[in-house]
N, C-alpha and C positions, 0 to 999 in steps of 0.2 A: 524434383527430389524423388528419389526411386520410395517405393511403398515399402523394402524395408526397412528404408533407411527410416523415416517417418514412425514406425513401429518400434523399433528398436531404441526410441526415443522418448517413448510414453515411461513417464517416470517409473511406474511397477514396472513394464519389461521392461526396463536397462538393470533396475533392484534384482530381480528377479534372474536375471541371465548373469548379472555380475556375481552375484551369489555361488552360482552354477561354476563359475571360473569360464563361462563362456565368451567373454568380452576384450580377454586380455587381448587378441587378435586386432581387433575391431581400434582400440582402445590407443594401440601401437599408432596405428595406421590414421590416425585421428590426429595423433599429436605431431607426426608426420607433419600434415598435410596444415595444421594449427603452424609448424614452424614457418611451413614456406609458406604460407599469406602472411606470417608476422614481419617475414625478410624482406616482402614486396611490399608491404604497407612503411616502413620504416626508410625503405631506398625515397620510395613515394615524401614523406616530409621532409625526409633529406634534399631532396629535388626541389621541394616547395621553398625549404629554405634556404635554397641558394638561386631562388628567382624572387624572393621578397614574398611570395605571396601567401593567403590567408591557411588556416586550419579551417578544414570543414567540420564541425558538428551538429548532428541530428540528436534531435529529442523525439523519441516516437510516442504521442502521445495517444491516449484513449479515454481515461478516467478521469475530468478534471476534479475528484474530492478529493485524490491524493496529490496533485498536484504540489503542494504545500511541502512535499520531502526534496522536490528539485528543483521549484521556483528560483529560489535564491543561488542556485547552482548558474540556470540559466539564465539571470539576470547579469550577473559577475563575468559571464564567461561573454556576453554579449557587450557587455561595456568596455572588454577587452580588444586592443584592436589587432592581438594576433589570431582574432577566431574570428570565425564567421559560422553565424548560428542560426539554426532553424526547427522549427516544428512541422512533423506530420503528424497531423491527425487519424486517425484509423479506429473503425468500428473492431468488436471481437468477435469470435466466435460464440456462440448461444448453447447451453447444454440444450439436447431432447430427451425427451422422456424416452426411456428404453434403446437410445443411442447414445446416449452422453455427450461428449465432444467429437466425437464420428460423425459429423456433418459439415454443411457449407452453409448454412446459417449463422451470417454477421449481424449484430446490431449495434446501433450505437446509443452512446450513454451523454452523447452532447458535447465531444471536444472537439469536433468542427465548428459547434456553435463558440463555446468557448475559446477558444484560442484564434477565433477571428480578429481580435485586434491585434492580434502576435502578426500578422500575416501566414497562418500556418497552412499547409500544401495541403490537401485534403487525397489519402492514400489510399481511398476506394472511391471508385466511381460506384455509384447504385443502380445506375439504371442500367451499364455496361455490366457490371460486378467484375470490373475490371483494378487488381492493385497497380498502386504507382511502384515501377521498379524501385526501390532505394538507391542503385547503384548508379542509375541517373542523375542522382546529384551530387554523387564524387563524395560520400562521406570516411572521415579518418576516424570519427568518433563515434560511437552510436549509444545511445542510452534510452534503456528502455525503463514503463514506470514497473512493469511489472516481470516475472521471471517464466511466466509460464508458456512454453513453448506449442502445449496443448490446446489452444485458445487464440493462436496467429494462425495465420495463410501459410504454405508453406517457405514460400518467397521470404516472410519476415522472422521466421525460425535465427534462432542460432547459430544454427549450422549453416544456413546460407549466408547470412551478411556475418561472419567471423570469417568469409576468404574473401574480404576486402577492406572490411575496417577493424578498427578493435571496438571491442563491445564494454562500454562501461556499465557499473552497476552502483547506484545505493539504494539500500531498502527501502520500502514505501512506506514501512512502520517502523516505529522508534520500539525497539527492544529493549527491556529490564530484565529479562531472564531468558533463561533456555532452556527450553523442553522437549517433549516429541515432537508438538505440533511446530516449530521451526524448521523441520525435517521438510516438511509440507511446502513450507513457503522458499524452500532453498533445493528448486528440483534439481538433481547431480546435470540432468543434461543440458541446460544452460549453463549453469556455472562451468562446466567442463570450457565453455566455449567462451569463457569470460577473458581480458586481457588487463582491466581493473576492477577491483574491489573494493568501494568505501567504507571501510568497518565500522562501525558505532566506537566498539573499547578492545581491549583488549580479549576478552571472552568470546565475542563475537568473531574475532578475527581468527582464533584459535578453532572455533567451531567452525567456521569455513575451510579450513587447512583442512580440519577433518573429513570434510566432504568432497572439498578436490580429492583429496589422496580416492576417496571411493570411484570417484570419475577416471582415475588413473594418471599417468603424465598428464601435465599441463602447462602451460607460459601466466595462470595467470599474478598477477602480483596483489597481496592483499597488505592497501594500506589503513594504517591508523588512522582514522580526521576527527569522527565523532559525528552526530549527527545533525543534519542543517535541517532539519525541519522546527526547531526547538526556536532559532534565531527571533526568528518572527512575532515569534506568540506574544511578545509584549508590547509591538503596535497594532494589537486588537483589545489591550484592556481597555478602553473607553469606547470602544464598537456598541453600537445601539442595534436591538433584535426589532421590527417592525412587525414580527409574527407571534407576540407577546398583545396584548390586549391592552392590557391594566400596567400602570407602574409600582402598586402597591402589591398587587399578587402574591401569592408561593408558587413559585414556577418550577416545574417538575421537567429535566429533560429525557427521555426514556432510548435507551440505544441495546433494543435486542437482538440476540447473533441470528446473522444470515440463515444458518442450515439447524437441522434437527439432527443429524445423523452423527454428531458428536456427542451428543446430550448433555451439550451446553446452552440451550436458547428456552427463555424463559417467554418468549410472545403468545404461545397458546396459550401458558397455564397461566398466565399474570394478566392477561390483555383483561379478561373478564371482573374479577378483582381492584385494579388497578383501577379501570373507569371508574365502577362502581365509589371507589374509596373518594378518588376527584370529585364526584358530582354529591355527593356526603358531605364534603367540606368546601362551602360558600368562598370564594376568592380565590380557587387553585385554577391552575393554568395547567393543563400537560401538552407534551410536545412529545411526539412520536417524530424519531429520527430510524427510519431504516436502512438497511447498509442499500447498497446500491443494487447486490444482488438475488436480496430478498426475496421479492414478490415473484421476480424470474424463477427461481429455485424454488419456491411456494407453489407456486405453478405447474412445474414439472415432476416435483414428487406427490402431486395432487391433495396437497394439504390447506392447497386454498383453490379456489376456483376463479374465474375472472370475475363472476356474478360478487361473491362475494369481500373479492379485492375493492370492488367498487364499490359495495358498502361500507365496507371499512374507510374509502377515501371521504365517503361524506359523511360519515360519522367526525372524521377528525379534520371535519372544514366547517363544523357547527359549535357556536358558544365558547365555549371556553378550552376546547382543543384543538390541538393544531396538529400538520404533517410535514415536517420538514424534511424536502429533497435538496436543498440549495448547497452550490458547492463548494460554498464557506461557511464552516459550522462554528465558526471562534468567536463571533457573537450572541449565538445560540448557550457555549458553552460559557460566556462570561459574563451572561446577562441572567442564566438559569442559578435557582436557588440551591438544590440539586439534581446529581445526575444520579438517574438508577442503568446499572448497564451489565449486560453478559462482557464473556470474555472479548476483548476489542483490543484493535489496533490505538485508538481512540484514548484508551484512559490515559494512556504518557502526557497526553498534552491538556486531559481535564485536569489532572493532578497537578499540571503547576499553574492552574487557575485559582488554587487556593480553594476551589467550594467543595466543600463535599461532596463523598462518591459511594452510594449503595452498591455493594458488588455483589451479585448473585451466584451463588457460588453452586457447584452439583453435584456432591459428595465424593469430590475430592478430583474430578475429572476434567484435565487442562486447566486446573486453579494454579500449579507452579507460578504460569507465565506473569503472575501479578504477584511472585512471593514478595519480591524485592518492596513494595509500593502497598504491601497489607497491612503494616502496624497502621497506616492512615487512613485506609478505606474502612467502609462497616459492612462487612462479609453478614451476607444473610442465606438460607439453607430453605428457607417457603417464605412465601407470600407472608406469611403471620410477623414472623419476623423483618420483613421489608416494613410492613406496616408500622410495627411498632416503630423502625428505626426514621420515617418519613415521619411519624406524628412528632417523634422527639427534635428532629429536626427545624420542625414547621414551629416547634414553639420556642424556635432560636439557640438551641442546645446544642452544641459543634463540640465535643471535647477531644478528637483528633484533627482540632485543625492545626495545633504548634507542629505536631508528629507531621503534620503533608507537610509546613513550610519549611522544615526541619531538612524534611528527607528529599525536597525539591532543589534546595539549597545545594545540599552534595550532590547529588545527583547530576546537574549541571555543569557543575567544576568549571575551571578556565585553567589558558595555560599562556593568556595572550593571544591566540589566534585563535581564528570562527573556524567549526567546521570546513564552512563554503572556500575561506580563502584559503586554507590546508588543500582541498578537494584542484581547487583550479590552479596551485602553484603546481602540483603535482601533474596535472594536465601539462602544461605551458612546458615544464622539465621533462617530459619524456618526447611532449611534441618539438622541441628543439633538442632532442637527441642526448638530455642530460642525466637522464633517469639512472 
């Protein structure tokens, strides 16, 4: 991939040049070249199925905690026997301090380790730092967990494996609202390059239309399904937590945001407070759950040091606190009495755990994303009012809890068909040429 093409890429420059009216060229010639991979990939299943044989789908994997949005994706379409289905594993790219994602610094987060019993291809060698082509193993379908093109090799961009397969997508988070920061999580130059779109509801799909049209011409198709992460959640209500102590406890589960630089994450100013308040009351348990990219980004905006990450790890590996990295938190979440948490992808699926949910809120900044899901949580604005709202809790007092089972209920809906089997019929009909 040429260096400008790479540039031209990075979500503020495509913003930033599209604004300009300098892209419409660029943009033409894009969707061009989107058409003729889309007439060769199609001739391609055509061909397959007029020799009987399989659909190829790849799962590119890296993050096994999100895993939970396509599990069920990739379970259904495996049991399938017009697919044939696979996982690569692949480490990401690493921010650096004063270079950002401008490097060649991969690491990983453990879905080689994880997805060993899938049989999955592992798509960096480490001691070569050599990628596995994708195009190697002939894929029609590709699906990634995440959207961000800034954070792959160039080989596993967008733009590169959309002239050979189509690129599907569903969120890695379950959406209730829509705000700025979904701008973020939906960069135009991926989706540009998308050929399907799993939409949550109708909102979501609406919001997306918006976004291609900013990309410019497109092929991609945004369907309705709803979202399959949700499925699941209720063969984990009888899940036992081992990283809980006591069975009598008040078990505190703590989930604060990843970065500072939105001025939504409450871990510096609460961490202090918060122990304190625990070790004050005889029988509490806390569980520090950090996002995965945390301490890396702590690290790099030099807000924590290593010296001091490592105190903090044996701080929360003594007595009565814990560290949870483990990447299934659904026992965590339905084992915990409550959860105190910033803004998160997260809360969709505490909130139909039925327990309560402290939501820390920062005067008024990226709170939208949880309007939908606020009559039931207990919005706090400092530590003072966390406290109070954990003591009232601790002494068994829940009086939004009809309001969550209330609002979890609709929220939910049914219409007769799962997400997943919406998602994979949808598959099967365009892979047999009926879309």
């Amino acid at each position: 991939m040429r260096l400008w093409e790479r540039l031209i890429r990075v979500p503020y420059v495509w913003e930033s040049l599209r604004k300009a009216g300098l892209l419409k060229g660029y943009q033409r010639r894009e969707y061009e070249r989107l058409e003729r991979a889309r007439t060769e990939i199609d001739a391609r299943l055509a061909r397959k199925r007029a020799a009987g044989e399989r659909v190829n789908v790849i799962f590119v994997c890296h993050r096994p905690s999100i895993w939970a949005s396509l599990k069920s994706v990739y379970e259904a379409l495996k049991a399938d026997p017009l697919f044939s289905v696979q996982i690569v594993a692949i480490p990401l790219r690493s921010p650096v301090k004063g270079r950002g994602y401008l490097n060649s610094v991969y690491t990983s987060e453990g879905a080689e380790e994880y997805f060993q019993s899938e049989g999955a291809i592992s798509g960096y060698d480490y001691e070569t730092k050599r990628w596995l082509d994708l195009r190697t193993l002939n894929p029609d379908y590709v699906f990634f967990q995440q959207p961000y093109n800034v954070a792959r090799p160039d080989a596993y961009m967008s733009l590169a494996v959309s002239d050979y397969a189509k690129i599907c997508y569903v969120t890695y988070y379950v959406m209730v609202d829509l705000d700025a920061r979904t701008e973020a999580c939906t960069p135009v130059d991926f989706f540009h390059d998308l050929s399907l779109y799993f939409s949550q509801n109708t909102a979501d799909a609406a919001f997306i239309q918006g976004r291609l049209e900013k990309g410019g011409p497109n092929l991609c198709r945004v369907e309705v399904t709803g979202h399959p992460r949700l499925e699941g959640l209720e063969k984990h209500r009888e899940d036992t937590c081992e990283l809980w102590k006591r069975a009598d406890s008040f078990k505190i589960l703590w989930m604060p945001r990843w970065t500072t630089h939105e001025g939504n994450c409450h871990f510096f100013s609460y961490r202090e407070p918060l122990t304190a308040w625990c070790r004050e009351h005889a029988g509490t348990e806390l569980m520090l759950r950090p996002h995965p990219q945390a301490f890396k980004e702590w690290r790099s905006t030099g807000e924590m040091t290593e010296e001091q990450e490592a105190k903090l790890r044996q701080e929360f590996a003594q007595g009565d606190f814990h560290l949870d990295e483990a990447e299934n938190f659904y026992p965590q979440l339905f084992t915990a009495d409550v959860l105190i948490t910033d803004p998160s992808s997260m809360i969709i699926d505490a909130y139909f755990t039925g327990k309560p949910i402290i939501y820390c809120a920062s005067n008024g900044v990226n709170d939208s994303v949880t309007e939908i899901l606020r009559p039931g949580m207990y919005w706090v604005n400092s530590w003072e009012e966390a406290r109070d709202t954990l003591e009232m809790i601790r002494r068994g007092e829940d009086p939004l809890r009809e309001i969550r089972a209330e609002c979890a209920w609709k929220y939910q809906g049914a219409d007769g068909q799962t997400p997943t089997r919406k998602i994979v019929d949808i598959l099967k009909r365009d892979a047999l040429g009926q879309a």
